[in-house]
C-alpha positions as CSV (number, residue, x, y, z in Angstrom):
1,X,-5.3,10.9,-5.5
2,X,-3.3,9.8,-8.2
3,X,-0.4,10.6,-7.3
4,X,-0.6,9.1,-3.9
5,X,-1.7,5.9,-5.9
6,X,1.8,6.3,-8.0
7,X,3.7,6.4,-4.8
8,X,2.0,3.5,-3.7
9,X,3.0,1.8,-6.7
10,X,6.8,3.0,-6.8
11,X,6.9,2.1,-3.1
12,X,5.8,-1.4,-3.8
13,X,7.7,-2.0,-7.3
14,X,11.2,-0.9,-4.4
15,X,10.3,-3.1,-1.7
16,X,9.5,-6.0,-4.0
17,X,13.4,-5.3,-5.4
18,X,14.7,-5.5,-2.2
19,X,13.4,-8.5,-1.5
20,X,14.0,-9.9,-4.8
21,X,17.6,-8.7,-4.1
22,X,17.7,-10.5,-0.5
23,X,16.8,-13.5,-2.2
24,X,19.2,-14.1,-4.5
25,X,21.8,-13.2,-1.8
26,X,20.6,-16.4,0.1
27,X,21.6,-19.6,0.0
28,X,20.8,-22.7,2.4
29,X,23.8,-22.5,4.3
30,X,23.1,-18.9,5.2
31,X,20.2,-19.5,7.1
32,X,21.4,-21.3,10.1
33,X,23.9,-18.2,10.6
34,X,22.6,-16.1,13.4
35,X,24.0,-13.0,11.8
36,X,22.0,-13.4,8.2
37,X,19.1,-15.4,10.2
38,X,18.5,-11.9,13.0
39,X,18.9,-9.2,10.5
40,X,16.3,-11.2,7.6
41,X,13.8,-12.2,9.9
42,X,13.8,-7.9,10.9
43,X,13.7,-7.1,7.5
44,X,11.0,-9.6,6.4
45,X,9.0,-8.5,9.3
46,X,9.3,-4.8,8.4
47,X,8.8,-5.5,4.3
48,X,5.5,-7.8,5.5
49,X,4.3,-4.8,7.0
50,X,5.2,-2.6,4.3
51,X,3.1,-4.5,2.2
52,X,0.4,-4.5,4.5
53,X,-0.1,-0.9,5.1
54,X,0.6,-0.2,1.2
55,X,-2.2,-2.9,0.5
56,X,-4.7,-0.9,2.9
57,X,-3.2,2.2,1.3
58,X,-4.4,0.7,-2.6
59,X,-7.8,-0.8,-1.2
60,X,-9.6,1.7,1.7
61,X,-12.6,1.0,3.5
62,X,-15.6,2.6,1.3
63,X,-18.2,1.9,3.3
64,X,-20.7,4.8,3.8
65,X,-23.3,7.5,1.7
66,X,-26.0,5.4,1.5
67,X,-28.8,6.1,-0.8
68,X,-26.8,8.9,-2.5
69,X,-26.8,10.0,-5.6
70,X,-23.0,10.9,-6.6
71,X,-21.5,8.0,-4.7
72,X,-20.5,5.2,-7.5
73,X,-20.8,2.7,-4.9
74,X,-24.4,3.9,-4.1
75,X,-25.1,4.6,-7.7
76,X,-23.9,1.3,-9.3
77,X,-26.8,-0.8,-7.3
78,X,-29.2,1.1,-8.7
79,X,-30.5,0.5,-12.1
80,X,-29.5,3.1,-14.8
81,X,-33.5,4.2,-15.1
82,X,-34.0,4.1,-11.4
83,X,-30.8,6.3,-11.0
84,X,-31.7,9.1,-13.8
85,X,-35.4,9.6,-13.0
86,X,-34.0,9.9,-9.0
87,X,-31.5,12.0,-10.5
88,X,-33.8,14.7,-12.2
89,X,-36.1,14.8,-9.1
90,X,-33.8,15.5,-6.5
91,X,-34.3,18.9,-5.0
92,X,-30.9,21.4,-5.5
93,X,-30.8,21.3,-1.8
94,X,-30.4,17.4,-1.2
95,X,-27.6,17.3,-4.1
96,X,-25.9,19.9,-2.6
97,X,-26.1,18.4,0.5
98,X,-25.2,15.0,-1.1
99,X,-22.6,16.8,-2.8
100,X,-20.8,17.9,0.5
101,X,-21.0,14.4,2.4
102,X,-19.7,13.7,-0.7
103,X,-17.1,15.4,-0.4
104,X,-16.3,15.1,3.1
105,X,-16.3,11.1,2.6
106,X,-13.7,11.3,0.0
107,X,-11.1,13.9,1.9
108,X,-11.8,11.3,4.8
109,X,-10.6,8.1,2.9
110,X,-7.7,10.1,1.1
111,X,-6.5,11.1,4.6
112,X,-6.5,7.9,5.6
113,X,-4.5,6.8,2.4
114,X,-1.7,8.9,3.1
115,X,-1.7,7.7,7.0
116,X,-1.0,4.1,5.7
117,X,1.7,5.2,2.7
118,X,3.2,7.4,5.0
119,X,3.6,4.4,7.6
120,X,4.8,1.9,4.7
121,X,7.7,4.4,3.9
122,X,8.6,4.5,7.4
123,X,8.8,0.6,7.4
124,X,10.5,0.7,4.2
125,X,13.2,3.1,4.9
126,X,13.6,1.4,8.4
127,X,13.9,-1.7,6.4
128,X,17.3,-1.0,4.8
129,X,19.5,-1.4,7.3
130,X,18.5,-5.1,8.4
131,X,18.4,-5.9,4.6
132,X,21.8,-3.8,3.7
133,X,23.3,-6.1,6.9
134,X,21.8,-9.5,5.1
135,X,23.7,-8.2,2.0
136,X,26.9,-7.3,3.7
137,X,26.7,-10.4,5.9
138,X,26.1,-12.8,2.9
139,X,28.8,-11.6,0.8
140,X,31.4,-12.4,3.6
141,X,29.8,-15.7,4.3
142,X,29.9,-16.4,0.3
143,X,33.2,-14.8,-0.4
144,X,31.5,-12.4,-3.1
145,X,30.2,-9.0,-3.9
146,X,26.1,-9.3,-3.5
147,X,24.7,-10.5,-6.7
148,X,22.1,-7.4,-8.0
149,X,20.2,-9.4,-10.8
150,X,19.3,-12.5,-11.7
């Protein structure tokens, strides 16, 4: 998982460039121009979704394994007494079997993880051609190059 976490992170330090990027590119009298106005409201739509799936990609629904006793979810409402003395009484059997739900639950979320970084790359990479044509069609509306930093 952490390395699916530091794509996530990459991902969202690139598309928060780009938009950065966009931004500086735009001025007031840009925005009435149907050829800047159609190509940024695609790319804003694809970057807002972007952020959305990397967002459910960072923070996955962990619902699920009640009363067990290697969930940290599970584990944290309990009080630290409560949670050892059910510890050292559960049969090898039931922690076993906790172990494997266990486990199943966690290849589950991971799975669905990648499903939403995998779709916020998608959007991403579809994303650079609108926001390439805002760049382009800014610099020939402003007579200059497109400005990269601040």
């Amino acid at each position: 998982m952490p390395r699916l976490d530091g794509k996530v992170s990459a991902l969202f330090a690139i598309v928060s460039a780009q938009l950065a990027v966009a931004a500086l590119n735009l001025t007031k009298t840009d925005l009435p121009k149907w050829y800047v106005t159609i190509p940024l409201a695609a790319f804003l739509i694809m970057i807002a979704w972007t952020y959305f799936n990397l967002y459910r990609c960072a923070f996955p629904h962990l619902n699920g394994g009640q009363n067990s006793l290697v969930y940290f979810a599970e584990i944290a409402k309990r009080r630290e007494s409560d949670f050892v003395q059910q510890y050292m009484n559960v049969s090898v059997t039931d922690l076993t079997n906790d172990i494997s739900g266990q486990i199943w639950r966690n290849s589950e979320i991971v799975a669905c993880k990648f499903k939403f970084l995998k779709s916020a790359t998608q959007w991403a990479m579809a994303s650079l051609v609108p926001w390439a044509i805002v760049l382009i069609a800014t610099s020939f509306s402003n007579a200059r190059l497109p400005i990269i930093s601040g």
